[in-house]
C-alpha positions in Angstrom: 62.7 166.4 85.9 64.7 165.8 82.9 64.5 169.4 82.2 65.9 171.0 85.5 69.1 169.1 85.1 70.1 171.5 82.2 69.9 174.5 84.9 72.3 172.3 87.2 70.0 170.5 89.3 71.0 166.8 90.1 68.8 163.8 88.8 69.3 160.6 90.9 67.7 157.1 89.5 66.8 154.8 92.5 65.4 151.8 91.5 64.0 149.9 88.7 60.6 147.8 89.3 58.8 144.8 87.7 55.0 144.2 87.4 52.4 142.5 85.4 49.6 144.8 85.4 47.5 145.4 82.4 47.8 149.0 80.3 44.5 150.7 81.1 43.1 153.5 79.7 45.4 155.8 82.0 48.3 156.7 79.9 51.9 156.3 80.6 52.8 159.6 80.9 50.1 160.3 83.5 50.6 157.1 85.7 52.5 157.5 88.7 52.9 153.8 89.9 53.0 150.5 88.3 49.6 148.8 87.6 50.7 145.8 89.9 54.4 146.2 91.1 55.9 142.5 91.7 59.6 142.9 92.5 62.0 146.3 92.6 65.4 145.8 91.1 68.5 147.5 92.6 70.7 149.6 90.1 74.1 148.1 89.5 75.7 150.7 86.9 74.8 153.8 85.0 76.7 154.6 81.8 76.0 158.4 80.6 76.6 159.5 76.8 76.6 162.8 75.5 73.4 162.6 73.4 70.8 163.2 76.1 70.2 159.5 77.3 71.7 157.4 80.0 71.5 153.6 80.5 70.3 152.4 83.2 71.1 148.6 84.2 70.1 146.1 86.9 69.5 142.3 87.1 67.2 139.8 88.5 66.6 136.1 89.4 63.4 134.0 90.2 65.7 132.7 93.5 62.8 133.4 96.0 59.6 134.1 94.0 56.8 132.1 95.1 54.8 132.2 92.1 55.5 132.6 88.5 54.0 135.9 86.5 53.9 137.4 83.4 56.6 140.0 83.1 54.5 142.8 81.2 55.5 146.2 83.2 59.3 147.6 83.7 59.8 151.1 85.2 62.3 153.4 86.1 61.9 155.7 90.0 64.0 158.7 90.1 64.3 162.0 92.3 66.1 165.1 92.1 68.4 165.7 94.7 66.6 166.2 98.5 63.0 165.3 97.5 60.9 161.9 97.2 61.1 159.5 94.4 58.6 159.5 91.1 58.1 157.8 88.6 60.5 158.2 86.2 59.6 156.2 82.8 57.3 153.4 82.1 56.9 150.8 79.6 54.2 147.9 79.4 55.1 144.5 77.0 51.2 143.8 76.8 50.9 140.6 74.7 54.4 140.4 74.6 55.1 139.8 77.9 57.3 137.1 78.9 56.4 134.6 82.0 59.0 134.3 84.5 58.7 130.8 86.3 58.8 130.6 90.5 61.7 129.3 91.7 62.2 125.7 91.3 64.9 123.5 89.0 65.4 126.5 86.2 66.9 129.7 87.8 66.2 132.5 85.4 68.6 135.6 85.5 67.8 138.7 83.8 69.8 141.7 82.7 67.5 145.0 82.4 69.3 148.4 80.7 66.8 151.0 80.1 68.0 154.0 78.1 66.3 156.6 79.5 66.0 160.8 78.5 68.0 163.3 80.5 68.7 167.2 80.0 72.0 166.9 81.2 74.4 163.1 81.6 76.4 165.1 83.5 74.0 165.9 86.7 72.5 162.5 86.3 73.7 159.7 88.6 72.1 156.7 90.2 71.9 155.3 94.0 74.0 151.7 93.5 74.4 148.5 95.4 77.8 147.5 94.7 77.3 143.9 95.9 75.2 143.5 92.6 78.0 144.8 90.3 79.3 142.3 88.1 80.8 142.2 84.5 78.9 141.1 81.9 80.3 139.6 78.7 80.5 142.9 76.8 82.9 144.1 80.0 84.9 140.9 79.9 85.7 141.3 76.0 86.3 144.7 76.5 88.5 144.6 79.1 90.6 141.6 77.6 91.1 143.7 74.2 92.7 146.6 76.7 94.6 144.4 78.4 95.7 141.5 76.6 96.0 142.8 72.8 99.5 143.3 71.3 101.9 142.0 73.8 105.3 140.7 72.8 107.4 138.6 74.3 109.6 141.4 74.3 106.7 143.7 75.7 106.5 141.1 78.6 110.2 141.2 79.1 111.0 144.5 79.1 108.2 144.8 82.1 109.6 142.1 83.9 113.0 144.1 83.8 111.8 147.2 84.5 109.6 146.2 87.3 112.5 144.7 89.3 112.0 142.9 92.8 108.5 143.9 93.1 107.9 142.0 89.0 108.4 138.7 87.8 111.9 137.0 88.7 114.3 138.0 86.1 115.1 134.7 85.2 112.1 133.6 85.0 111.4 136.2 81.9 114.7 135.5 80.4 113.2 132.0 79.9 109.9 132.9 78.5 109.2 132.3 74.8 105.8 133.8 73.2 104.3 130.3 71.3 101.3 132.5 69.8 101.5 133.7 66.2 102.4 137.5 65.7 99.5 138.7 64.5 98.8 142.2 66.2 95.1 142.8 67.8 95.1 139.2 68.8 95.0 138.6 73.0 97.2 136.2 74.5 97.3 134.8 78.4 100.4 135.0 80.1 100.3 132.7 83.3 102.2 133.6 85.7 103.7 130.6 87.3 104.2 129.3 83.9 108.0 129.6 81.8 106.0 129.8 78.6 103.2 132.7 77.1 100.2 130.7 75.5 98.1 131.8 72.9 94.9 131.6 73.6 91.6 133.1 72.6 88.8 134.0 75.2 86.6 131.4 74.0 90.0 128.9 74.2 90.3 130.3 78.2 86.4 129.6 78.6 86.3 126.0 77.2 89.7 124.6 77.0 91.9 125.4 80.0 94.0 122.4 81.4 93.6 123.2 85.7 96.8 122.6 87.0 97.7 123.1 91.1 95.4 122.1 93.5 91.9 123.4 91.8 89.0 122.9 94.0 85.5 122.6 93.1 82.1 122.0 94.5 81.0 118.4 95.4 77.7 117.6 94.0 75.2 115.5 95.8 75.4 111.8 95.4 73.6 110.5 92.4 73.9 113.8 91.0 74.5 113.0 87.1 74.4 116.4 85.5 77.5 117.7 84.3 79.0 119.1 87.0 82.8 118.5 87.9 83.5 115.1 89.7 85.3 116.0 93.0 87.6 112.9 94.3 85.5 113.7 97.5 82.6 112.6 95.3 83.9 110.1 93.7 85.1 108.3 96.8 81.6 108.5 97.9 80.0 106.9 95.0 82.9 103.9 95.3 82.1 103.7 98.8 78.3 103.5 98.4 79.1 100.9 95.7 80.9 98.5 97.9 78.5 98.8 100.8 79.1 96.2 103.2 81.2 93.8 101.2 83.6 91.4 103.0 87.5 92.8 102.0 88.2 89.6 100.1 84.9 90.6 97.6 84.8 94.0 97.3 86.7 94.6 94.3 85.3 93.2 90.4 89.0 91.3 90.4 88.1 89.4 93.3 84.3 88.8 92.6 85.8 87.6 89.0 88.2 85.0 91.0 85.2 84.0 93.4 83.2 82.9 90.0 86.1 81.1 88.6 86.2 83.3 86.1 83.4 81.6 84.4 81.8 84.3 82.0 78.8 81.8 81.2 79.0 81.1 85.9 74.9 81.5 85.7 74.1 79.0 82.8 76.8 76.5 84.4 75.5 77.1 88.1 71.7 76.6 86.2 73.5 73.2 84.7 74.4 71.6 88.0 70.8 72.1 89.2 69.4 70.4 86.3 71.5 67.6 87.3 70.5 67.2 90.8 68.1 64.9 92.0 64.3 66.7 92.8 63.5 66.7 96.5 60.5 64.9 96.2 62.1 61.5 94.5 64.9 62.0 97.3 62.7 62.3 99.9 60.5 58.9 98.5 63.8 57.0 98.0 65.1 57.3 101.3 61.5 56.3 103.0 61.4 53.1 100.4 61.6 50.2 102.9 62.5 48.1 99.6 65.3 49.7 99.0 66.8 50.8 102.3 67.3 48.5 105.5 67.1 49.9 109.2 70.0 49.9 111.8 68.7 46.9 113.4 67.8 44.8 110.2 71.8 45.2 109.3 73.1 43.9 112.4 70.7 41.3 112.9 71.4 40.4 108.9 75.6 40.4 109.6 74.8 38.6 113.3 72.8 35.8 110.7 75.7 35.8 108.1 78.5 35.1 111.0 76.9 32.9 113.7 77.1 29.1 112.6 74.0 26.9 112.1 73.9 24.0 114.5 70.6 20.7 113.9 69.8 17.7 113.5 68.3 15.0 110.9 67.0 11.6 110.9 67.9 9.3 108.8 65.8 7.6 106.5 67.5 4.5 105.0 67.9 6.4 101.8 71.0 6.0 99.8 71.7 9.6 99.6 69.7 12.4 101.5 69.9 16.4 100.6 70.0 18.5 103.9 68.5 21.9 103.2 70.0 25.9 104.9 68.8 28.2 102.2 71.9 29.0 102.1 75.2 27.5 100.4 77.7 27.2 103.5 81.1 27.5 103.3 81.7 24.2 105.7 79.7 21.1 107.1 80.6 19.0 109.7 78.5 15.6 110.6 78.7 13.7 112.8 76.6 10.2 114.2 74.9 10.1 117.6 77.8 8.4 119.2 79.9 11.4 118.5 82.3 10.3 116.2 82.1 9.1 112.6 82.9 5.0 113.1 79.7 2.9 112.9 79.9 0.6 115.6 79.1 -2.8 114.2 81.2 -2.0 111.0 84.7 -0.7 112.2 85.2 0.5 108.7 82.3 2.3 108.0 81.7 6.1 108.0 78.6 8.0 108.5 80.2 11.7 108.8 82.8 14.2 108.6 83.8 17.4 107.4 82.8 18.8 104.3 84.3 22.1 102.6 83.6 23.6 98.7 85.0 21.5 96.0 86.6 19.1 99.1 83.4 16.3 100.2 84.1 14.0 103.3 85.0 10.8 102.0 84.9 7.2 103.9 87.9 6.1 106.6 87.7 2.7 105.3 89.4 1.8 101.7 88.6 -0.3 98.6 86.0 0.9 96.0 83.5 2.3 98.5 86.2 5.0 99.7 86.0 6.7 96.5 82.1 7.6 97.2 81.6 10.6 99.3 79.7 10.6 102.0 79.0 14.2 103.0 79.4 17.3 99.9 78.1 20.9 100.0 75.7 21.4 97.5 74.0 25.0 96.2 71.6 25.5 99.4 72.6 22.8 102.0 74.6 19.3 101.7 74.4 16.0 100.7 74.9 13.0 103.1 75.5 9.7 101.8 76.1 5.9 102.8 78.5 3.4 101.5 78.0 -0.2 102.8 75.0 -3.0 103.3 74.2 -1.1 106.8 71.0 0.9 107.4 71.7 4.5 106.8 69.0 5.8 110.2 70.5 3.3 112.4 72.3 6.1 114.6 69.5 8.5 114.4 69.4 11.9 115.0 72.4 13.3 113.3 74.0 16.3 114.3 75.7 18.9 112.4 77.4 22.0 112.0 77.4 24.7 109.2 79.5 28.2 109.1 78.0 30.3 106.2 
């Protein structure tokens, strides 16, 4: 095939294909197939030279592949012009062959560029799929040393001039000042909503551009922690997803701060107060201690006792002096004899009652030295009734009185 081109005939390459078949004892030259084809590979360029060969390019991902293989075959299908496709050139890796993964978390890309014999460069060309065309780094950095090597500020100037209404805005290029160092062979950027040229390298453009504008990216799936640009769209998300259901007055770290008291130590002083508190079990015994805790009905009947007066009697017993127990001290006694006053009858000077208070006994109505005796004083626990003359102390029995607590 390579032959009939130098008589003018027209050698077309097709396709490229992948396998990883084992070399057998068939040799290249004779085989007219791939051991065990995996994938074909469209042709995205050609490049001819003048020295008999051409190089013949194409790429390839593992987007899609089911299972992983060992990359061991890579061939090259041609035709001349208006027959079938052969089998161009073959080449097996054996040992050397590389695995390429199925598709999962690593996407491999490969670049394949086969030089390949021909007769004649010039009747050799290639059946293309432009939508796999794309420049590699070789055509970046050449096309950025055609176009962006040696330009002046002057340069840039005079074609802003020159190109009139359909260039730049004279103005605009009458403010523009080249910043770069005048070293010649060395590429600059010149930005074209920008007032001033930049000097930048192609590795500066790749890793250190500032994005002005409105620059738009990609927003990457929540909890997505790669390095992959942070959208605001994202970024609202993951604030969002934060706060969950919060109440507005708690939903910022100011306001949680404020709800604490701003106490940076708030779970060793919360832990504190706890310590402090009484356990549930001695609560729960201290309020069911009958000892310690009266019912509803024992406090009323307890405050009805200590406000009601205490009304009886006694008899006398012809005893100089007589203590009246209460088991309790009152706070005021009255007496008084059977008759109902406090005059004996046969002795119109003697007294056999009266009222009593603290610190204030009932004396006698009668005078002379028996007036100064008391004859009824509060004492701790009751009173004390006494008589002060030659009469019988019972001799108006029962005696009534009256005590208020």
């Amino acid at each position: 095939m390579a032959l009939r081109t130098l008589v003018g005939e027209k050698l077309i390459f097709t396709q490229i294909a992948i396998g990883d078949g084992q070399l057998g004892s068939l040799p290249p030259a004779a085989m007219t197939e791939l051991a065990h084809e995996i994938l074909r590979v469209d042709i995205s360029k050609i490049q001819n030279s003048t020295s008999g060969f051409v190089s013949v390019r194409g790429s390839f991902t593992n987007a899609g592949l089911q299972t992983g293989f060992y990359w061991r075959e890579l061939g090259v299908y041609a035709k001349m012009e208006g027959e079938s496709e052969q089998l161009y050139c073959y080449s097996n890796a054996q040992e050397l062959a590389e695995f390429i993964a199925a598709a999962g978390s690593e996407i491999i890309e490969k670049v394949i560029s086969i030089p390949a014999v021909v007769g004649d460069a010039e009747n050799v060309t290639a059946v293309i799929d432009e939508s796999l065309v794309f420049a590699t780094q070789e055509d970046l950095t050449a096309k950025a040393d055609k176009t962006l090597v040696n330009v002046t500020n002057e340069d840039f100037k005079a074609k802003a001039d020159a190109a009139g209404a359909g260039g730049v805005p004279p103005e605009m290029a009458a403010r523009l000042v080249y910043s770069g160092p005048a070293v010649p062979g060395t590429p600059i950027v010149i930005p074209q909503d920008a007032d001033t040229l930049e000097h930048k390298t192609l590795a500066q453009i790749l890793t250190d551009t500032a994005l002005t504008g409105s620059p738009t990216a990609p927003t990457p799936a929540q909890g997505d922690s790669s390095a992959l640009i942070a959208t605001t769209a994202f970024v609202s998300a993951a604030i969002i997803r934060l706060i969950g259901s919060a109440p507005g007055a708690l939903d910022t770290l100011e306001e949680l701060a404020a709800a604490l008291g701003n106490d940076a130590n708030f779970a060793a002083t919360v832990t504190n107060l706890i310590a402090g508190k009484a356990a549930q079990a001695d609560l729960t015994a201290h309020i069911a201690d009958a000892v310690k805790h009266i019912t509803a009905a024992e406090r009323a009947a307890w405050n009805a006792k200590a406000s009601a007066p205490v009304f009886g009697t006694y008899t006398g017993n012809d005893a100089a002096s007589r203590l009246i127990s209460l088991g309790f001290t009152p706070k005021a006694v009255l007496v008084e004899c059977p008759a109902g006053g406090r005059v004996a009858g046969g002795y119109s000077a003697e007294s056999y009652g009266g009222l009593a208070l603290p610190n204030a006994p009932a004396y006698p109505a009668f005078s002379g030295d028996n007036s100064k005796k008391p004859i009824v004083e509060i004492t701790s626990g009751g009173f004390k009734v006494s008589y002060t003359a030659n009469d019988s102390y019972g001799m108006y029995n029962p005696y009534r009185y009256i005590a208020w607590r």
